[in-house]
C-alpha positions, -999 to +999 in steps of 0.1 A: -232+743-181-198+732-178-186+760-159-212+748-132-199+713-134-161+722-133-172+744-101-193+715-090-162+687-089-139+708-076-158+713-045-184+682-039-157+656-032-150+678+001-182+684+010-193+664+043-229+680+038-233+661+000-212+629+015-245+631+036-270+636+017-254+609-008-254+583+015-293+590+028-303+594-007-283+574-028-275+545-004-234+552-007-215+586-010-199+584-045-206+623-051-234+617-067-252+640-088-281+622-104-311+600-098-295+563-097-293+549-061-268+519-055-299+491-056-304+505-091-267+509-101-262+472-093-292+460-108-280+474-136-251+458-135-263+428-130-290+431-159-264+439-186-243+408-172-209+428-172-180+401-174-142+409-168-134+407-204-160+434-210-151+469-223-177+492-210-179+527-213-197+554-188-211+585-205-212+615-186-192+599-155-188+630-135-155+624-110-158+588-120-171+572-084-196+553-099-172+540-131-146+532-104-176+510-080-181+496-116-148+483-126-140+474-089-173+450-091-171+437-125-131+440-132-143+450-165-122+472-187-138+502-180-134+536-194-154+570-183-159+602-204-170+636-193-171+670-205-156+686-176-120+688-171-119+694-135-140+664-134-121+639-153-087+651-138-102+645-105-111+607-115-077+605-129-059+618-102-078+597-075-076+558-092-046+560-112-028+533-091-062+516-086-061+499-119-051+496-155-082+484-165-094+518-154-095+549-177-108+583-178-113+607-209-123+643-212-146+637-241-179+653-255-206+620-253-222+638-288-188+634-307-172+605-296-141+595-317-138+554-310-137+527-334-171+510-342-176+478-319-154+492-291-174+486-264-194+455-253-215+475-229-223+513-230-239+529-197-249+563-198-265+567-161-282+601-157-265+618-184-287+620-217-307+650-206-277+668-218-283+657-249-292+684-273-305+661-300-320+629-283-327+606-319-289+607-333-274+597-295-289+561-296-280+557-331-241+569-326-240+547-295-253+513-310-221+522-341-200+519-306-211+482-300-196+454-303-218+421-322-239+410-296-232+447-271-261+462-245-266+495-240-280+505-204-298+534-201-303+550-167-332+576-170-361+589-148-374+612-183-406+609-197-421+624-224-395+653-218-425+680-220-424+709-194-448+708-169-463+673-180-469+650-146-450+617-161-455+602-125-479+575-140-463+569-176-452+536-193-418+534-203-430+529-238-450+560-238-416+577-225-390+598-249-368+573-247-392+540-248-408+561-280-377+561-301-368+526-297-405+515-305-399+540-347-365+523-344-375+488-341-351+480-316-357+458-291-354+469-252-364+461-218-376+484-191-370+479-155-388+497-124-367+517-104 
């Protein structure tokens, strides 16, 4: 998988056919490669009430587009991790006089090496599918949070079973909606 996604970012940002197809699909080009469209992106934004003195981090943030579009709105601190080099040098390469409250990290989201409370918010948009173990990635997360931190969760998975028609499924019936409700923890699901 990562040698896809290193070949992926080294090519999509120069690609007029995907700037395309981004900005039909997805509302804005930001080399998307995922299911959030900008409406959702910002209502999520807006829902976890980012602030400027926010630290936020963005699991799985690809070439960092979308971390970059969320710093530049909130003017939080905002630091994205990926797995692929190419990736993350990309992001690095592209904001680096953009902003010091702007950071990017190759990093595995599974084995994350931060203090506990480091981040107010924690947005991992499209990227938990890669998840090999789904039930210890919340649970590592919420050690990431500050007192009082949100976790948003961008997802479009259901019960996660092959060949299942999820079209019509709650969110608490979904993988995701599931764990929280054994967990006890407290969440909110929006439509997308």
């Amino acid at each position: 998988m990562s040698d896809f996604y290193n070949k992926y970012y080294a090519t999509v940002e120069s690609s007029i056919a995907h700037g395309k197809f981004c900005q039909i699909v997805y509302g804005k080009n930001m080399c998307q490669h995922g299911m959030a469209d900008m409406p959702q992106i910002d209502t999520l934004i807006r829902k976890l009430k980012v602030k400027g003195t926010d630290r936020l981090l963005d699991l799985g943030c690809g070439n960092g587009f979308i971390t970059e579009y969320i710093q530049k709105v909130t003017e939080a601190n905002v630091v994205g991790i990926d797995l692929s080099p190419v990736a993350i040098e990309r992001a690095s390469r592209r904001t680096s006089q953009l902003s010091d409250r702007l950071t990017f990290q190759t990093a595995d989201m599974c084995r994350l090496d931060y203090p506990a409370g480091s981040f107010e918010r924690i947005v991992p948009i499209d990227s938990h599918y890669f998840v090999a173990e789904f039930e210890g990635f919340p649970r590592n997360l919420m050690v990431l949070l500050s007192h009082g931190g949100w976790i948003g969760l961008f997802s479009d998975q259901g019960m996660g079973i092959p060949g299942r028609d999820d079209s019509h499924l709650k969110a608490s019936e979904s993988k995701i909606g599931q764990f929280l409700k054994r967990e006890g923890l407290r969440y909110r699901a929006l439509p997308i």
